[in-house]
N, C-alpha and C positions, 0 to 999 in steps of 0.2 A: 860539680857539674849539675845541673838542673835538669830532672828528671819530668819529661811530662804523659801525660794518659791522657789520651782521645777517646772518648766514647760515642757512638755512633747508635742512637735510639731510633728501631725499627717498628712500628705498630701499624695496627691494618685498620681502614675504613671500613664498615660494613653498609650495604646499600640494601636498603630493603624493600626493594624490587620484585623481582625475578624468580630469588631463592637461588639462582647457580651458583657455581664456583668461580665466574667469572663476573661476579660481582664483589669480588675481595681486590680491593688496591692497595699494594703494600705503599707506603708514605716513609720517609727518611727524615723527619725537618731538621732535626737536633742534634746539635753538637754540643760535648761537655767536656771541659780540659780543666783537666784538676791543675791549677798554677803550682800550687805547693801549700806547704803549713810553714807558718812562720817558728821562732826559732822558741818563743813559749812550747809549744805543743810539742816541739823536737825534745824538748827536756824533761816533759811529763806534767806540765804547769797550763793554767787556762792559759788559750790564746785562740790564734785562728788560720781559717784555713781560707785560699784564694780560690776564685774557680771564673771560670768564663762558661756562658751560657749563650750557643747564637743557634737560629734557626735561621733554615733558606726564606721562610715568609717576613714578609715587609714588616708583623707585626712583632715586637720586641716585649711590649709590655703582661706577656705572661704572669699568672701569678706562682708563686711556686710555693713547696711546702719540704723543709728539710727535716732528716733526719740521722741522727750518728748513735750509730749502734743499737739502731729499731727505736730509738726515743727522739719525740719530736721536738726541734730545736725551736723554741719562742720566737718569734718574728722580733719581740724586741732584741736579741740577739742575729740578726740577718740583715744585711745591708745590703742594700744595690746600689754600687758605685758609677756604674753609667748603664746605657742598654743591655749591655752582657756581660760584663766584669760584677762578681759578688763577693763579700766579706761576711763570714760566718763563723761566730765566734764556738769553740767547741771548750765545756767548762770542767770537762773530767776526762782527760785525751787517754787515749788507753795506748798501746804500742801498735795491735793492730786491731781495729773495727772496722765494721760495713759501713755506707757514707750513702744515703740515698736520698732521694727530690721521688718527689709526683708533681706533674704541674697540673694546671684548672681542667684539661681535657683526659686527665686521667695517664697520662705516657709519664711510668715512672723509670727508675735507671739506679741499679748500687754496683757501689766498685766497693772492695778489701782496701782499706787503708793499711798501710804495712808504713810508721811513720819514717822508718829510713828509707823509703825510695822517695818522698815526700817532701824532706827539709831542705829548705831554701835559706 
């Protein structure tokens, strides 16, 4: 059975205005669902891991910046397979590491990789 994690990234606008406290608008745009790790990684071997990246605004083409296990993952290793769908090869898969992105506006996001809730 296939296991998924939705993660739901909360960051706040600041308007530099006024100075109140009613110049902070919390924003929600992003949604991140880890598909899975393919069956390389399930066995301790390079391979890779699936994700879905959608936000509520129109625009899709974010740039993003990964990383597995606080070390940054080479862009030639990272693939965008359509708007939201990404392949990301991970080349030293441990059992459990952290798994994080920042995108271009700064809104980053890590989950605990734990790779048996994971394998697909």
């Amino acid at each position: 059975m296939k296991k998924y994690l939705q993660l739901i990234f909360c960051f706040t606008f600041i308007s530099c205005g006024s100075g109140d406290d009613e110049s902070l608008t919390p924003v929600c745009p992003f949604t991140v669902e880890i598909i899975g790790l393919d069956a390389d990684v399930c066995v301790g071997q390079s391979g890779r891991i699936l994700l879905e990246i959608s936000t509520d605004s129109l625009i899709t083409d974010s740039s993003y910046s990964f990383y597995y296990n606080e070390i940054l993952i080479p862009s030639s290793d990272i693939v965008r397979l359509d708007s939201i769908l990404w392949s990301i090869a991970i080349i030293n898969p441990l059992t459990k590491a952290n798994f994080s992105s920042v995108n271009e506006d700064g809104c980053n996001w890590t989950v605990e990789l734990i790779n048996a809730d994971y394998c697909i």
